[in-house]
C-alpha positions in Angstrom: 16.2 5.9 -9.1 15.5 5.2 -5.6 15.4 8.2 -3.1 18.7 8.6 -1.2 18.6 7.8 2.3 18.8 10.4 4.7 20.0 9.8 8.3 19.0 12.3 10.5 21.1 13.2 14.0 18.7 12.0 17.2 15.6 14.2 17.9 15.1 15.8 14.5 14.5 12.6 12.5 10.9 13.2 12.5 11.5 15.8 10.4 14.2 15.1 8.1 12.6 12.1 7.1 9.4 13.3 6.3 8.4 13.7 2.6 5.7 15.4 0.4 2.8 13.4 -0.3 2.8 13.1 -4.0 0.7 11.1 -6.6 3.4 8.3 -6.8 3.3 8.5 -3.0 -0.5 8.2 -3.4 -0.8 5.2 -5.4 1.8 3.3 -3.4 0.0 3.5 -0.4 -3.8 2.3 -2.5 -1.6 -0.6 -3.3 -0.3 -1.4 -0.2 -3.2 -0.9 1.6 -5.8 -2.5 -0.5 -4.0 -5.2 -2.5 -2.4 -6.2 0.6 -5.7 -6.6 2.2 -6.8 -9.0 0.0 -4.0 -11.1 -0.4 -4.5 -12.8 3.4 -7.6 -14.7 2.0 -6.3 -15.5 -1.3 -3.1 -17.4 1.3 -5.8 -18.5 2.6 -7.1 -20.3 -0.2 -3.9 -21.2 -1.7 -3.3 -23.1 1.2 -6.0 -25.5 0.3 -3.4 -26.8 -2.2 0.3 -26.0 -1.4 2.5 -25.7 1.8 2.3 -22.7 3.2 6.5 -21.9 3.2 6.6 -23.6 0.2 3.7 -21.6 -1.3 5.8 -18.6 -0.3 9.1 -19.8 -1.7 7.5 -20.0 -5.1 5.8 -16.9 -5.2 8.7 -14.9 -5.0 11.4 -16.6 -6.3 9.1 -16.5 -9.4 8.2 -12.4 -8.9 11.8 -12.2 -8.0 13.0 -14.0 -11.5 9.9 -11.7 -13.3 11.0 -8.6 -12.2 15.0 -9.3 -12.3 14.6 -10.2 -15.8 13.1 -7.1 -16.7 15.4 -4.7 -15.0 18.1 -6.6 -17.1 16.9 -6.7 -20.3 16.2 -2.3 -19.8 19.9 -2.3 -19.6 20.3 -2.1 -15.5 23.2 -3.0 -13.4 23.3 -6.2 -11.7 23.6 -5.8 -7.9 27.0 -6.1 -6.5 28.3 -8.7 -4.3 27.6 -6.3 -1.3 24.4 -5.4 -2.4 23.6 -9.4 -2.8 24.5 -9.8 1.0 22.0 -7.1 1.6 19.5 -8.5 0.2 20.3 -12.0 1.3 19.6 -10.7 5.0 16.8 -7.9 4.0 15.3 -11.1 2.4 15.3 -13.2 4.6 14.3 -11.4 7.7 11.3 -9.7 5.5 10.2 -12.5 3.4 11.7 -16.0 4.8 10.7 -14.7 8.4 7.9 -12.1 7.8 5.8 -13.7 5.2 6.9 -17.1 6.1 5.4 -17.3 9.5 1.9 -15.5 8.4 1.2 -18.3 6.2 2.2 -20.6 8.4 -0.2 -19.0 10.9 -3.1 -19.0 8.5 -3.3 -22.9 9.0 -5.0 -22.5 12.5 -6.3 -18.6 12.5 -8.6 -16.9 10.1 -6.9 -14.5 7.8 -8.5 -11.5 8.7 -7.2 -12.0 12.5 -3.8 -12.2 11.8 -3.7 -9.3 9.3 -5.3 -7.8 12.3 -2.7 -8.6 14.3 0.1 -7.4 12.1 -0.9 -3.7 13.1 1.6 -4.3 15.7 4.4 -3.6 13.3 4.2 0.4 13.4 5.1 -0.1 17.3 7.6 -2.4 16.5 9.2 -0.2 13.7 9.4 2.7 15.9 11.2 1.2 18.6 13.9 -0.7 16.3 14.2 2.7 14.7 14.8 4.3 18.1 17.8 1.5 18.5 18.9 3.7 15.5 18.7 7.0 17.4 16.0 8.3 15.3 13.0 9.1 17.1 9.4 10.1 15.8 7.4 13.1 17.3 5.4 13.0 20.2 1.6 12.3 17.8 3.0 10.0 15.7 4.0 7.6 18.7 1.0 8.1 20.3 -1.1 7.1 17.1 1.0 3.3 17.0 0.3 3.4 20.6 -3.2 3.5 19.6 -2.8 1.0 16.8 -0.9 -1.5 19.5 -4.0 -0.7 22.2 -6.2 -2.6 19.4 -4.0 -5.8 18.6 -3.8 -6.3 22.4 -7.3 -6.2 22.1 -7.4 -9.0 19.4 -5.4 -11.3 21.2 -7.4 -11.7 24.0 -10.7 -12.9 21.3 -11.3 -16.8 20.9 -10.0 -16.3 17.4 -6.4 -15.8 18.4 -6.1 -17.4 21.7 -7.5 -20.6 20.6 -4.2 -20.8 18.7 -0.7 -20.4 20.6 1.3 -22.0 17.7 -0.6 -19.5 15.2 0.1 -16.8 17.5 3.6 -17.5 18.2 3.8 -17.7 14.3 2.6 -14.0 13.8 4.6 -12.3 16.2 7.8 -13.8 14.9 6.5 -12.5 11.4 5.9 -9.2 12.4 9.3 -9.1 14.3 11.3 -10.1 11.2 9.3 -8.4 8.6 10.3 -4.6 10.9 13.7 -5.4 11.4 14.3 -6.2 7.8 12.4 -3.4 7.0 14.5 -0.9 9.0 17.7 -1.8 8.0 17.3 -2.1 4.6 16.4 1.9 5.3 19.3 2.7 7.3 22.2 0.0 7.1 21.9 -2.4 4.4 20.7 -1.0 0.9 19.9 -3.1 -2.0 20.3 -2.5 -5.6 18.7 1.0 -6.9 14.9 0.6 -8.0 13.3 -2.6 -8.9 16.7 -4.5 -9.0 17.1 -4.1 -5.5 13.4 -5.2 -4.7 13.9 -8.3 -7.3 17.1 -9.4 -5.5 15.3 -9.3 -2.0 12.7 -11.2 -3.4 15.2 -14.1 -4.9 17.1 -14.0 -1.8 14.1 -14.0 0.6 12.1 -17.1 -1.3 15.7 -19.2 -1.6 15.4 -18.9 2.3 11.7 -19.9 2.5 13.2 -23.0 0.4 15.2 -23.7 2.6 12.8 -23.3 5.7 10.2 -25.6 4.0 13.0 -28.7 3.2 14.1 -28.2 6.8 10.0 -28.9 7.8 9.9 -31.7 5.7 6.9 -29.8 4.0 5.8 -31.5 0.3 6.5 -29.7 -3.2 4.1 -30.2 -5.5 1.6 -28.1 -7.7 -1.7 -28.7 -6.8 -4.4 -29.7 -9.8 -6.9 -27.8 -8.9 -8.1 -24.1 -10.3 -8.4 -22.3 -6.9 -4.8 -22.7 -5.4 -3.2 -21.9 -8.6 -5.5 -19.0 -9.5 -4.6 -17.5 -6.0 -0.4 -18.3 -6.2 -1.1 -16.2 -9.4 -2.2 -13.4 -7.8 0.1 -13.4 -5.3 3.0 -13.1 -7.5 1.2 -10.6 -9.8 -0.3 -8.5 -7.6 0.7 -8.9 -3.9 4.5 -9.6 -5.0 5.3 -7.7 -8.2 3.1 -4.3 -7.4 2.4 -4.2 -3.9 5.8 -5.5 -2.3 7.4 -3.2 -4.9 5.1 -0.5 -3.7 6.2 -1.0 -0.4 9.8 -0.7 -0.4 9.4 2.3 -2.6 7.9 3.9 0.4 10.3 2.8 2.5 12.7 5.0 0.4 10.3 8.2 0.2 8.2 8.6 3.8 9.0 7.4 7.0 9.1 4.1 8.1 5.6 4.7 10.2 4.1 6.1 7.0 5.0 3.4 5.2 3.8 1.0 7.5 0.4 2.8 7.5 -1.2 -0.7 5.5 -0.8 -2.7 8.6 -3.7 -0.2 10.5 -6.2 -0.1 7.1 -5.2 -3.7 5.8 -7.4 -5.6 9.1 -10.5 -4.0 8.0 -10.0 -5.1 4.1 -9.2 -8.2 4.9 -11.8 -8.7 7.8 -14.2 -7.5 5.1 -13.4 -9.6 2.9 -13.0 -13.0 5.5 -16.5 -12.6 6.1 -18.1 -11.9 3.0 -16.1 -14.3 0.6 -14.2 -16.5 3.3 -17.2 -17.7 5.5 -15.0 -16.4 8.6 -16.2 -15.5 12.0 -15.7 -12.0 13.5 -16.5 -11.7 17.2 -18.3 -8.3 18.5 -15.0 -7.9 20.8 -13.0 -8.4 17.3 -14.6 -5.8 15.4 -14.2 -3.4 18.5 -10.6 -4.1 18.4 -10.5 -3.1 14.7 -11.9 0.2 15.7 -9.3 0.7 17.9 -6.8 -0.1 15.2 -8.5 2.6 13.0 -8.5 4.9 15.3 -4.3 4.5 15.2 -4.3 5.3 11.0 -6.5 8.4 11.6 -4.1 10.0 14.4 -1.2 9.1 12.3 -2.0 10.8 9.1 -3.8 13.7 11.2 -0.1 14.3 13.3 1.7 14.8 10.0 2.6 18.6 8.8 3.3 19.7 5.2 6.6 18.7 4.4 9.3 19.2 2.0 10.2 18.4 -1.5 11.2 14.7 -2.1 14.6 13.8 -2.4 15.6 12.9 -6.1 
């Protein structure tokens, strides 16, 4: 079962939303965090072989199909026609838009830049949220504030800049992948457990279909190892675990919290760009990733004990 949702009256959200950090709680955010760091270069070298809305499209309406087809067959309800509408517009601001656009953007900026850059979301998240009338304490704003200081940062490196279409790309991303994710908190909720997340999944990759016919892109498989090898992970292990991962989060901390991967993710995948990828990291990049850290260690330091989880 999902957690229920909880919405707080204005000023005491902060602490109505928080939730005990648990083992569950635990391993969510090792998936998020780590598997979602390495799944930028792995787009990266799908890419090499398919296009990149159409790479998305297929990796999760086949993690959608996956996972639906499991919650079935264990005897679960099939979402209503509501819940379908929900996810239709979760799915497509999150997936269609969110994941969409970064792939898109990896065609002209190194992977580990633009995960980089995707620590904006926190900021974003916390001002949608606000639109909401639920406002987080005074630490935990400053600590995205902190986070935001090093994005600005990155944009103004040779990685990013050289790159307005890439850059234009991300920030429409990161725009649709917070609103999606703060309505299907507050508004629009999907289907309870892994139905819910299967049904975003179908309904966001039906949109990336449609995105990808509307660019004209080419669907074929590619023949070679590499591409395939990596659209396998992505559906295993960035689709199926950690997206799942993800939304459960959504449902047991606060939106910030569960956001948390965006401020560890750019020093995964900057890791990993360099060693496996062959990227380049400026000295000014790296800095700006410090800043960045800086944001996830004053977020997790502002939080206080908190209560039980909801059931």
């Amino acid at each position: 079962m999902r957690g229920q949702r909880v919405t707080p009256p204005p000023g005491s959200a902060g602490s109505a939303l928080r939730r005990s950090i648990t083992p569950l709680i635990v391993g969510c955010l090792a998936a998020t965090w780590l598997i979602w760091g390495s799944t930028y270069l792995v787009i990266r070298f799908a890419l090499v072989g398919f296009a990149p809305f159409f790479l998305m499209a297929t990796r999760f309406v086949c993690a959608g199909t996956l996972l639906m087809t499991w919650q079935l067959a264990r005897g679960a309800r099939p979402p209503t026609p509501r819940q379908w509408l929900n996810a239709a517009i979760v799915g497509t601001l999150m997936i269609g838009g969110g994941m969409g656009c970064t792939a898109y953007s990896e065609l002209t900026i190194a992977s580990g830049l633009v995960v980089a850059f995707i620590a904006v979301i926190p900021l974003v998240l916390v001002v949608i949220n606000a639109a909401f009338g639920v406002y987080p304490p005074r630490r935990e704003f400053l600590a995205v504030c902190v986070g935001l200081a090093g994005v600005l940062m990155l944009t103004q490196g040779d990685g990013i800049r050289a790159s307005p279409s890439g850059l234009a790309a991300i920030m429409l991303g990161c725009t649709g992948w917070s609103l999606g994710s703060v309505l299907s908190q507050r508004s629009l909720p999907l289907a309870p457990g892994a139905t819910g997340f299967a049904s975003e999944m179908l309904c966001g990759g039906a949109a990336l279909f449609v995105i990808s016919a509307l660019r004209g892109e080419s669907w074929h498989w590619p023949s070679a190892w590499g591409p395939l090898l990596s659209w396998f992970y992505l559906v295993s292990f960035g689709s199926l675990i950690a997206f799942s991962a993800y939304m459960l989060l959504l449902t047991r901390t606060t939106t910030s919290v569960a956001a948390s991967y965006t401020l560890v993710n750019p020093v995964v995948a900057l890791l990993l760009g360099v060693s496996l990828g062959g990227e380049t990291v400026t000295p000014w990049e790296w800095v700006a990733v410090g800043v960045v850290l800086m944001g996830v260690v004053l977020l997790f330091a502002s939080r206080r004990p908190a209560a039980s989880p909801a059931a």
